[in-house]
C-alpha positions in Angstrom: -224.1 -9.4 -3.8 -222.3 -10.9 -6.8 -218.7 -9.1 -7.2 -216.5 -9.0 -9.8 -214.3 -11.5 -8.9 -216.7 -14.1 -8.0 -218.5 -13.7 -11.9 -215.0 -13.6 -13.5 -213.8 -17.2 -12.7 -217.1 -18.5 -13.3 -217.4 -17.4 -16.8 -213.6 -18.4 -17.7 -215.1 -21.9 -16.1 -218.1 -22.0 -18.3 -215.8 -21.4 -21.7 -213.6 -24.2 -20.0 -217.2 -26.6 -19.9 -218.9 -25.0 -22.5 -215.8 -24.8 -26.0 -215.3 -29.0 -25.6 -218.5 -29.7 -25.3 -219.3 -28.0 -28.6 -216.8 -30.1 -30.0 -216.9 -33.4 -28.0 -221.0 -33.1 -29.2 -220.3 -32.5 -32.7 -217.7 -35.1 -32.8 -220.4 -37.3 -31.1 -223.1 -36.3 -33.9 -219.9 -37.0 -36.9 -220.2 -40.6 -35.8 -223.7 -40.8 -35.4 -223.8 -40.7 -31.6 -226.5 -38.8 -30.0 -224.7 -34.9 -29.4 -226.1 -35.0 -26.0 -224.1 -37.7 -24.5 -221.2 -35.6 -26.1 -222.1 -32.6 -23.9 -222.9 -34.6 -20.7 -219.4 -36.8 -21.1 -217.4 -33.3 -21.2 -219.2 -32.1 -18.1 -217.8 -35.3 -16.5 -214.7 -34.6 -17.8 -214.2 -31.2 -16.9 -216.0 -31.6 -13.9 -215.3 -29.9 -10.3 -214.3 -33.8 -9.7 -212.0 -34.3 -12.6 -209.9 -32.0 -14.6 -212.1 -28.6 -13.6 -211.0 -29.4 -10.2 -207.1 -29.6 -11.2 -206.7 -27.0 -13.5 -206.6 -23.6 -11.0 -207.7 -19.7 -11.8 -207.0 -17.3 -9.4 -206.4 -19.8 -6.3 -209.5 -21.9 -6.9 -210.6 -24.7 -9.4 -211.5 -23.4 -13.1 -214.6 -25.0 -12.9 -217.0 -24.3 -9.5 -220.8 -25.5 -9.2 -221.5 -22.7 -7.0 -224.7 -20.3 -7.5 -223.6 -18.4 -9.9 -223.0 -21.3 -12.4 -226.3 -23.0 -11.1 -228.1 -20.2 -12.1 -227.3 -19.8 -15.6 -227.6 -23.7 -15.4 -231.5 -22.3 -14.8 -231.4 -20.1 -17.2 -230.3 -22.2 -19.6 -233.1 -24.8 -19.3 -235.5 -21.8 -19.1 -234.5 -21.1 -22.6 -234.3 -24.8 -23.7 -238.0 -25.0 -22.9 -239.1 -21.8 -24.4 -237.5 -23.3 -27.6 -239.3 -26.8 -27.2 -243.1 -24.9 -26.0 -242.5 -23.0 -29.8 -242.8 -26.3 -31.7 -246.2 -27.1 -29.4 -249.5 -25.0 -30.5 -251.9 -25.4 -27.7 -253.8 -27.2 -30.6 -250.9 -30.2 -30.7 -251.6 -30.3 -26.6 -255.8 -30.5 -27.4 -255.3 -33.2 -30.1 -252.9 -35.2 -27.7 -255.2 -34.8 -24.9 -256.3 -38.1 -22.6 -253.4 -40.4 -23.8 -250.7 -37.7 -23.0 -252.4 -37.8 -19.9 -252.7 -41.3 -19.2 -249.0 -41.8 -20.4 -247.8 -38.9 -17.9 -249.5 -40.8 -15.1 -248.5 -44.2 -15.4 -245.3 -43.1 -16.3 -244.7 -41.1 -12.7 -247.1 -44.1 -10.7 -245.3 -47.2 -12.4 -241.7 -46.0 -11.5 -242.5 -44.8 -7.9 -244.0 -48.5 -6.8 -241.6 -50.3 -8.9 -239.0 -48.0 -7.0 -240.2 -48.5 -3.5 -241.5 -51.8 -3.3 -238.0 -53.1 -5.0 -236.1 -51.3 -2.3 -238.1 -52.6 0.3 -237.6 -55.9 -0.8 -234.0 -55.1 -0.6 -234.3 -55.0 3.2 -233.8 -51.0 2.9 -235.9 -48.4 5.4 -239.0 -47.7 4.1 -237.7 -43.8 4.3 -235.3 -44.8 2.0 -238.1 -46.3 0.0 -239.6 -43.5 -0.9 -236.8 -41.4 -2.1 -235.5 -43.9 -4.2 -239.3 -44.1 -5.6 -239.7 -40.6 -5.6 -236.1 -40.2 -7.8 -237.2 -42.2 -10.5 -240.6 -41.0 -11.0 -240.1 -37.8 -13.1 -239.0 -38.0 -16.1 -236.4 -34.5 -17.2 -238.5 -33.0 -20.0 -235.6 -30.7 -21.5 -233.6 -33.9 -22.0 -236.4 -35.8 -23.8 -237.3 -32.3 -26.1 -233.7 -31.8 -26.8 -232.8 -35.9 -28.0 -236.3 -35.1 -30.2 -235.0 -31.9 -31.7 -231.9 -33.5 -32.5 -232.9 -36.0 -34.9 -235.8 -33.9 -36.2 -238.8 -36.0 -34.3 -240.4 -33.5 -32.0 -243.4 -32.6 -34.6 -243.9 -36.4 -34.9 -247.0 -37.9 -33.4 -244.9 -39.6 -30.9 -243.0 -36.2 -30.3 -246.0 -34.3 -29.7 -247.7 -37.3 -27.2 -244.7 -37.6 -25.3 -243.8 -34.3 -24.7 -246.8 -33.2 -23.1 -246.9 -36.9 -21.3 -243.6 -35.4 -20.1 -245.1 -31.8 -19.2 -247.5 -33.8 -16.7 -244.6 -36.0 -15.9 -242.5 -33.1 -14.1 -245.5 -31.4 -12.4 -246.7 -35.0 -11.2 -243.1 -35.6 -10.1 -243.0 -31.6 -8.2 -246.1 -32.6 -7.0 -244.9 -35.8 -5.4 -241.7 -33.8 -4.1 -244.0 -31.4 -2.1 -245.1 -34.9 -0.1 -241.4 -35.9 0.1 -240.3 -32.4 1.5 -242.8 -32.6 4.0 -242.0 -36.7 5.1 -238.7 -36.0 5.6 -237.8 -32.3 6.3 -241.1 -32.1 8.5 -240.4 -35.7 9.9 -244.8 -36.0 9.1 -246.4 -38.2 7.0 -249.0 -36.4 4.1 -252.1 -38.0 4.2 -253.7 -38.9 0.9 -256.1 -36.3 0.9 -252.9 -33.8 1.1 -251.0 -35.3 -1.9 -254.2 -35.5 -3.9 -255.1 -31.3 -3.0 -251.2 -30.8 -3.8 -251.0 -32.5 -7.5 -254.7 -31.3 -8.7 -253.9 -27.6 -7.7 -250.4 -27.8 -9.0 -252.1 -29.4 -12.3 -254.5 -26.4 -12.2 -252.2 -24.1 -12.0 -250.5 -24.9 -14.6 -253.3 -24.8 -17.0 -254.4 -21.3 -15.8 -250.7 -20.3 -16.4 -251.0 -21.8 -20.3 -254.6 -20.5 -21.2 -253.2 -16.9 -19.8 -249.7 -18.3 -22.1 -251.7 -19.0 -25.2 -254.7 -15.8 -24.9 -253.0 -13.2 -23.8 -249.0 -13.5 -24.4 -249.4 -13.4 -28.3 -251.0 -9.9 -27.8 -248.6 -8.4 -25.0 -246.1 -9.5 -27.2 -247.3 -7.6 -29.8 -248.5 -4.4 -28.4 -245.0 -3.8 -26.6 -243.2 -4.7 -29.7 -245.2 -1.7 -31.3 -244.4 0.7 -28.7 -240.8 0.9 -29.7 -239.0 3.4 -32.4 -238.1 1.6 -35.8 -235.2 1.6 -35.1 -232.3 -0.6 -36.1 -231.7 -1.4 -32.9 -235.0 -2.1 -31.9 -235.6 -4.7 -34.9 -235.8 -7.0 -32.4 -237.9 -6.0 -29.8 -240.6 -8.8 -30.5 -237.8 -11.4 -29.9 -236.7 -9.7 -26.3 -239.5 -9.1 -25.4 -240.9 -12.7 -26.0 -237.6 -14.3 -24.1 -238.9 -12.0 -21.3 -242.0 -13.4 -21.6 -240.3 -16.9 -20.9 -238.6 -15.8 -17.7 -241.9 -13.9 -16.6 -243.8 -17.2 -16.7 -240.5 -19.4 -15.3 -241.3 -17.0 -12.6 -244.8 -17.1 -12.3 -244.7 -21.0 -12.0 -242.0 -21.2 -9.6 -243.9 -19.1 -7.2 -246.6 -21.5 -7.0 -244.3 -24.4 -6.5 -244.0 -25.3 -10.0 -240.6 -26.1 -12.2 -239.8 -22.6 -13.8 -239.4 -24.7 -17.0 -242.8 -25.7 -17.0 -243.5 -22.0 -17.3 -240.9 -21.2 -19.8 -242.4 -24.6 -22.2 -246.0 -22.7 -21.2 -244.7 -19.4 -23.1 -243.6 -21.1 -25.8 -246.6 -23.1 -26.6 -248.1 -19.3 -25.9 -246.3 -18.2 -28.7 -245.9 -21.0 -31.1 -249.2 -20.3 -33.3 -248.9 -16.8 -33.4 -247.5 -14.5 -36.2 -244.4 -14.1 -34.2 -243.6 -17.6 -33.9 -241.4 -18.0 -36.8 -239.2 -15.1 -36.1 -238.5 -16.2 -32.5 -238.1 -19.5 -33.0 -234.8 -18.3 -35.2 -234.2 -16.1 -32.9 -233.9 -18.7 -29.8 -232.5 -21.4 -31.8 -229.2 -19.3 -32.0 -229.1 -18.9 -28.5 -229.0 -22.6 -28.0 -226.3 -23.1 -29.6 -224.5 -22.1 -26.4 -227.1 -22.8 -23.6 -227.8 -27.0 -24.6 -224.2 -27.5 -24.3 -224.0 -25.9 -21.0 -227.3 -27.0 -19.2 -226.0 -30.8 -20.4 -222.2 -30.4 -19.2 -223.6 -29.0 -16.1 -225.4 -32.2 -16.0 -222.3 -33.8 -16.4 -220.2 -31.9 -13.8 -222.3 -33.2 -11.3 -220.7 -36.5 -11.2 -218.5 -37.0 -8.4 -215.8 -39.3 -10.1 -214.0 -40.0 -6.9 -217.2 -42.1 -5.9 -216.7 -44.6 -8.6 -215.2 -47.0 -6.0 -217.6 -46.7 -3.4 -220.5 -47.8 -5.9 -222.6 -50.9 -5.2 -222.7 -52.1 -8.4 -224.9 -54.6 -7.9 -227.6 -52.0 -6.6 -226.9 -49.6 -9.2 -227.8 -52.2 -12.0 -231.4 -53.0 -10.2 -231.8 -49.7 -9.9 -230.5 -48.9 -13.7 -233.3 -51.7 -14.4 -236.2 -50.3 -12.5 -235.6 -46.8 -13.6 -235.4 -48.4 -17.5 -238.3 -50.5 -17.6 -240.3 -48.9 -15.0 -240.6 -46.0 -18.0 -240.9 -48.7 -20.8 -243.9 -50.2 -18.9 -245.2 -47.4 -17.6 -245.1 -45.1 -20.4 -244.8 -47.7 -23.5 -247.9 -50.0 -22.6 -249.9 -47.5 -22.6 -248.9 -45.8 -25.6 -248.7 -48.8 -27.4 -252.3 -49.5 -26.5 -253.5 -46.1 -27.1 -252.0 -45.7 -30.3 -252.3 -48.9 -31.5 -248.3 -49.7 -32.5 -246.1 -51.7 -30.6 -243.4 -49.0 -32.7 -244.9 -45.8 -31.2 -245.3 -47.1 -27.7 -241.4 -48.3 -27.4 -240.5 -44.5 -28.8 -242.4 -43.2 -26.4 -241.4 -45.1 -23.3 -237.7 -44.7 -24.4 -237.9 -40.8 -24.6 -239.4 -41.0 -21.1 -236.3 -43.0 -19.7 -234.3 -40.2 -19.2 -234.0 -38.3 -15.0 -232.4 -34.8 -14.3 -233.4 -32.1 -12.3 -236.2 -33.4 -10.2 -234.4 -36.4 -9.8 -231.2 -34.2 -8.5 -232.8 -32.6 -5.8 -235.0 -35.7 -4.6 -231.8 -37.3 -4.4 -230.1 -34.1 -2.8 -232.9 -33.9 0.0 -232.4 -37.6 0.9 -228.6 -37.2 1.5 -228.9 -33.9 3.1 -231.5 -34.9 5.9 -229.8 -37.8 6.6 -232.0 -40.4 4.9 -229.6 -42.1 2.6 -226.0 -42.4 2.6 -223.1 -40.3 0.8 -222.8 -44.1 -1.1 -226.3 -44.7 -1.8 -226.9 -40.7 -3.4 -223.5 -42.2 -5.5 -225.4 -44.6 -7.1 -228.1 -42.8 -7.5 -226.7 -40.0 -9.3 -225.1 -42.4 -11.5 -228.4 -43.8 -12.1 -229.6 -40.4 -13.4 -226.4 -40.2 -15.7 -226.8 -43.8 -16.7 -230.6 -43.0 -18.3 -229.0 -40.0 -20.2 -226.9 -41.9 -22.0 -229.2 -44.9 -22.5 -232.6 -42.8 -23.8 -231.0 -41.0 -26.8 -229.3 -44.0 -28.5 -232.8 -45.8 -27.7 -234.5 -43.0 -29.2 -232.2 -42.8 -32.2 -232.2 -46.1 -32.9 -236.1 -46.9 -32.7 -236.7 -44.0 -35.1 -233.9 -45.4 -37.7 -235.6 -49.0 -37.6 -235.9 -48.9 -41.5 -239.5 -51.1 -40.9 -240.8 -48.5 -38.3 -240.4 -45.8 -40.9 -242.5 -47.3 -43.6 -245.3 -47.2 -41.3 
């Protein structure tokens, strides 16, 4: 049970991450810098590592990733992808179709060779292979929707290809993790037939849980919302009861071994051609003005600063470069071939640069079973940060290319 005193310092530790990286992120977008490297430099900042750890409140560090501040890190991306699935109609999925598809899977296959064979050519275990592979193979859809929504791209053709290329990305990626969990906690090797069951039924899944998102939440939605007294307080019914709707399916897809954000983007896509769109969409959008600066500085916080020194530099760079081009190949070939512009591919492949949360527990699995080192996870999770910097400005930039634009 949560007590009082737990919740307490965790919230004054939020407002501590939370109040400068409002600022530090509008500061960032003042100087045209991307907002979200803003919110993921004051996570470092104020991290459990850095000042968070200094400061004290009530005997213990002002900032603490324990499980109450993990799960409204949860929460937060919940909500994030609800936002992003309301600017998706399951139309925008239809008429992106095969070359979301085919970009989702080469950009999850191209990464986890380029990772593993790499590695092994580094003289590293073959074990250790795999989770390096495995780490840079899914791309962190809420970071790719939020650089999008930030400079107004996420209706574009690119925007709508590459976030649903990223949708397929993370369940590829979840799917790929099932294999990983059972190599190394298991200590067996998944035959092919195994990963290939895993992925298609994880795949399926997640359709079912969209048709149900896009047929039926629309009318649950609405027939609660008309249940209630006309009230003023229950003016916004439709909005609660649609962010309920988002945690329902979060839950839903968790339970079958999905990413609960898959489930949240699911409800949202659910919702976004309906009659009720509009008025949640507003209705989110405010919430997020508090929850994308706390899922990102969370991000952030996870940077263990007194690593720095222990770093192989030299590995972190290949690895920087694999998990870079790996994407840009991967994902930017393909699009480029598919949509015929060398333009659309290169935005493409760079919004698919950027790791998080799968990447986070791949790498989290490794150290914990004893399959990499507290020195090789370092780099790693550096690697992660590096790609969150690195994706928006590429983003940004490719999308400000004055010639791209008069396309």
């Amino acid at each position: 049970m949560v007590t009082e005193f737990d919740v307490v310092p965790t919230i004054i530790g939020i407002l501590f991450l939370v109040l400068p990286a409002l600022l530090l992120g509008r500061l960032c977008s003042h100087y045209k810098i991307p907002e979200i490297i803003g919110f993921v430099f004051a996570g470092i900042i104020l991290g459990p590592t850095a000042l968070g750890g200094v400061v004290p409140i009530f005997g213990r560090p002002i900032v603490e990733l324990n499980e109450v501040m993990m799960a409204l890190w949860q929460i937060s991306g919940i909500i994030i992808l609800f936002s992003a699935g309301l600017h998706f109609t399951f139309h925008d999925l239809i008429k992106a179709g095969y070359k979301s598809a085919l970009i989702g899977v080469f950009g999850v296959l191209i990464p986890l060779l380029l990772g593993y064979l790499i590695t092994i050519w580094l003289n590293f275990d073959w074990t250790v292979a795999v989770i390096i592979g495995t780490t840079l193979s899914a791309t962190s859809i809420a970071i790719s929707v939020v650089i999008l929504e930030e400079i107004g791209k996420e209706k574009s053709k690119e925007g709508n290809i590459l976030v649903n290329a990223a949708v397929l990305d993370d369940v590829l990626g979840l799917a790929i993790l099932s294999a990983i969990i059972s190599l190394v906690a298991l200590n067996t090797s998944p035959s092919i037939e195994s990963i290939a069951i895993t992925t298609v039924t994880e795949i399926g899944f997640w359709f079912l849980i969209l048709l149900g998102s896009v047929y039926l939440l629309p009318k649950i939605v609405h027939a609660v919302a008309q249940m209630s007294p006309r009230t003023l307080e229950a003016r916004a019914t439709k909005q609660g009861v649609a962010l309920g709707s988002a945690f329902g399916l979060a839950a839903i897809a968790a339970s079958v071994g999905l990413n609960p954000i898959v489930g949240a983007f699911a409800a949202g896509m659910g919702l976004a051609g309906s009659k009720l769109a509009r008025q949640v969409r507003e209705f989110v959008d405010r919430l997020k003005i508090i929850v994308a600066p706390l899922f990102f500085a969370v991000i952030g916080a996870h940077v263990d600063l007194s690593q720095i020194s222990s770093i192989n530099w030299i590995l972190f760079l290949i690895l920087l470069g694999i998990a870079v081009f790996s994407k840009i190949i991967g994902c930017g070939i393909p699009a480029a071939i598919l949509l015929k512009s060398k333009k659309s591919g290169l935005r493409i492949g760079y919004g698919m640069i950027p790791r998080g949360e799968v990447a986070f527990i791949v790498a989290g699995i490794g150290l914990a079973f004893g399959v990499i080192s507290d020195v090789l996870y370092s780099t790693i999770v550096f690697v992660i940060m590096a790609t969150i910097f690195i994706a928006p400005i590429l983003v940004r930039n490719s999308f400000q290319d004055k010639k791209a634009l008069t396309k």
